[in-house]
C-alpha positions in Angstrom: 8.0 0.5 -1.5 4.6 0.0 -2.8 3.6 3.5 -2.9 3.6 3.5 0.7 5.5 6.3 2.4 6.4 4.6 5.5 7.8 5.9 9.3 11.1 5.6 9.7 13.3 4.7 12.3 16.7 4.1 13.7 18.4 1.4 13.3 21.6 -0.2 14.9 23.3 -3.4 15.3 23.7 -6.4 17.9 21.2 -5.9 20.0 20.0 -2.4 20.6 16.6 -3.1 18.6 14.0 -5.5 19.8 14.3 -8.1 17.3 15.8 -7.9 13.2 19.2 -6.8 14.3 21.8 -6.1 12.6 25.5 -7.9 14.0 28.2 -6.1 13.8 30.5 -9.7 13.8 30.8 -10.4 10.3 33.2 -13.6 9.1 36.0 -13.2 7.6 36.3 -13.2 3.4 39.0 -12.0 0.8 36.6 -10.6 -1.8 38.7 -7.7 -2.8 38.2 -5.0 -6.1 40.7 -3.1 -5.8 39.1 -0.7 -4.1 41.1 1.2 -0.8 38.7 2.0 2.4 38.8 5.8 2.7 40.1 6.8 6.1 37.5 9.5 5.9 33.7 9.0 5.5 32.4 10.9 2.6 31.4 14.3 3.0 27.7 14.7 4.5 28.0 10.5 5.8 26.4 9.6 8.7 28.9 8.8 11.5 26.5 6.3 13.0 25.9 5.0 9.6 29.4 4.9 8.7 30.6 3.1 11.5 28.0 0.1 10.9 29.3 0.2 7.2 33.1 0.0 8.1 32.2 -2.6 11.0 30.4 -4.8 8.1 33.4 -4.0 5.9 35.7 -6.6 7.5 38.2 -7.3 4.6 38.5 -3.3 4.4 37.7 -3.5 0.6 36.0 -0.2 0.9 32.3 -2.3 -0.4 30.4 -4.9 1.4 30.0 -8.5 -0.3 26.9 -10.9 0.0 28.7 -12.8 2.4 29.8 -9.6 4.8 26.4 -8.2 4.3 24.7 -12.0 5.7 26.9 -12.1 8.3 25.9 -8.8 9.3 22.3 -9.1 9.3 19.9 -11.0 11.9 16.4 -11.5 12.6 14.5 -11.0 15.8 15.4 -14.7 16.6 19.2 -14.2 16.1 18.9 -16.3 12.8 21.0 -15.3 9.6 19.0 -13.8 7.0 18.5 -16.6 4.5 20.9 -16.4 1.2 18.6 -15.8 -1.5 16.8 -12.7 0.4 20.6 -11.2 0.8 21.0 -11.7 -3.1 17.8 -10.3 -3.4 19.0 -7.1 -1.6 22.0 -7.1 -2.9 20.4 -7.3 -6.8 18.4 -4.1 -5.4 20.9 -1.9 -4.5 24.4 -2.9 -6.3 23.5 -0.5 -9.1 27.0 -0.2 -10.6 26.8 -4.4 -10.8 29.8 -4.4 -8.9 28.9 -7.6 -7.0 29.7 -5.2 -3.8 27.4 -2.1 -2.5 29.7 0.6 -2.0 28.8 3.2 1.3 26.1 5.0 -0.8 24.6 2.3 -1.9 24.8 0.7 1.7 23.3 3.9 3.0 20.4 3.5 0.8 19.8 -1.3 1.8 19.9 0.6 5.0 17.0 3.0 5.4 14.8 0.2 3.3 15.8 -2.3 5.8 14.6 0.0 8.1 10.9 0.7 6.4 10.3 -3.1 5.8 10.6 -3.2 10.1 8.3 -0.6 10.6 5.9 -2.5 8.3 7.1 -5.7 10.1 6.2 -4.4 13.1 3.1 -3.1 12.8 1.8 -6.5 11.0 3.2 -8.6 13.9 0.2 -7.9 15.8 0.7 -11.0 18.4 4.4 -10.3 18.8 5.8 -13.4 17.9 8.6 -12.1 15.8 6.8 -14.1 12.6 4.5 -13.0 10.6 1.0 -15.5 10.5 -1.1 -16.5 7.8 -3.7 -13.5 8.6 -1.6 -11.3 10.0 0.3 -11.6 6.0 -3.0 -11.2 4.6 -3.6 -8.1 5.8 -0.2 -6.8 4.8 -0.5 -7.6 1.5 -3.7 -5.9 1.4 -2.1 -2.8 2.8 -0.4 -2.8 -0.3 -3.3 -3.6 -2.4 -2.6 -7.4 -3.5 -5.9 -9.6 -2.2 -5.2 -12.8 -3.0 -7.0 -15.9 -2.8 -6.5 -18.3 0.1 -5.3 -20.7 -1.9 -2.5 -18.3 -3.0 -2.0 -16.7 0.8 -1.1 -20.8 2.0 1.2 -21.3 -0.8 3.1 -18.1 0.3 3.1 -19.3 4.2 4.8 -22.7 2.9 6.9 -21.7 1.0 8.4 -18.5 2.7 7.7 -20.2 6.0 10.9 -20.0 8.6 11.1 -23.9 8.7 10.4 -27.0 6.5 7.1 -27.9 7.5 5.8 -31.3 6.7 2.6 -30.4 4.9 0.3 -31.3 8.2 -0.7 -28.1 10.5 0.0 -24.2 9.9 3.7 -23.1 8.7 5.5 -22.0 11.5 5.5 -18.5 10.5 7.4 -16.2 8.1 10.8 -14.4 9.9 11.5 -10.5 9.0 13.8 -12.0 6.1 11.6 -13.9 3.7 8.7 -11.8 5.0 10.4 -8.8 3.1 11.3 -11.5 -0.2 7.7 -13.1 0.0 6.4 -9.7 -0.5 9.2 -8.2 -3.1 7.9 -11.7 -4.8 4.4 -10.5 -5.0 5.2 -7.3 -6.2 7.2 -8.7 -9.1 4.7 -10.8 -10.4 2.2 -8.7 -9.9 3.4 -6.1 -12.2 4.4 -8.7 -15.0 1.6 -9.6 -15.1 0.1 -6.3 -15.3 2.2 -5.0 -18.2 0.8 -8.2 -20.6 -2.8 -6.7 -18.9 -3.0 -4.4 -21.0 -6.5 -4.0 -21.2 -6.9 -4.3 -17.2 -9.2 -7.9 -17.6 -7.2 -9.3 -15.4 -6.3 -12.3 -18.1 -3.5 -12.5 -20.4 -2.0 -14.7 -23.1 1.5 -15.5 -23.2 4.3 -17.5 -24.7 6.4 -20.3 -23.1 9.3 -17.8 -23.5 7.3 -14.7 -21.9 6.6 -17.1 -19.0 9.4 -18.1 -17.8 11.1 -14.5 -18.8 8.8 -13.4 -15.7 9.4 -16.5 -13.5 13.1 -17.0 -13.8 13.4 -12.9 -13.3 11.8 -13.3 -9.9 13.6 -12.6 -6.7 
């Protein structure tokens, strides 16, 4: 992420982490590619690792859909992580375009899960289990993206946990769309820098170019 080697850590599900677990009870679905479940891990697996996968894996397709993977995976406030940020993982990491992630490819959504909490974590200054308009700020920085107020706000609105009514602070951005708000930033950030090509920070661009870079946006 970023450029930013970050500390890892060890993850599990249901409850054995102080807050963004991951839930072991997914629902039931019949997405099924043909695939068979080996009744062995892969050579060098993780047991730990494996287990989560084959506990995720409820249909025993041997790959984890969108809907097995949301059901599996909470915030610190037991909420489901919202849709789009699954699809946004799932985008990430299905590199064989599948519309599954197979065990390796789970392996690897795993240990980034795992960095965005440590950087959740240490931004979460207060504890809340949201991240705050300042406390997002200073993230972002971390990563080297300074934006303008104006631009901070309309992040906390629109990646903010709740609706909010457009009168008092957002009520704070989960681990979920924390992770997407930021993926977001990134995106544009480096579209924008690839029309930049002389680093003046403007650019000129076609109606097509435009929304090339908006609609490919997590």
């Amino acid at each position: 992420m970023y450029g930013r080697n970050q500390p890892q850590r060890n993850t599990s599900y249901a409850g054995h982490q102080h807050g963004y677990q991951q839930q072991p009870h997914a629902r039931h679905h019949t997405i099924h590619y043909g695939a068979q479940r080996p009744l062995q891990p892969p050579a060098g697996a993780d047991p730990q690792l494996w287990n989560w996968f084959s506990t995720v894996d409820v249909d025993r397709s041997g790959s984890i859909s969108v809907q097995e993977l949301q059901s599996a995976l909470l915030n610190g406030n037991w909420t489901r992580f919202d849709l789009d940020t699954v699809k946004m993982l799932m985008a990430i990491f299905d590199t064989d375009r599948s519309g599954t992630i197979d065990f390796s490819e789970f392996a690897r959504l795993w240990k980034y899960i795992a960095e965005w909490q440590n950087v959740f974590r240490h931004f979460d200054r207060d504890r809340s289990g949201s991240i705050e308009g300042h406390e997002l700020a200073e993230a972002l920085r971390s990563f080297n993206y300074t934006l303008a107020p104006s631009l901070l706000t309309l992040i906390e609105y629109k990646y903010a946990s709740a609706p909010t009514s457009g009168y008092g602070p957002p009520p704070g951005i989960t681990f979920d769309r924390f992770v997407r708000a930021c993926v977001v930033v990134k995106t544009l950030t480096e579209a924008f820098q690839r029309y930049d090509s002389d680093r003046d920070g403007l650019i000129q661009i076609n109606y097509d170019q435009f929304m090339s870079i908006v609609l490919s946006t997590p």
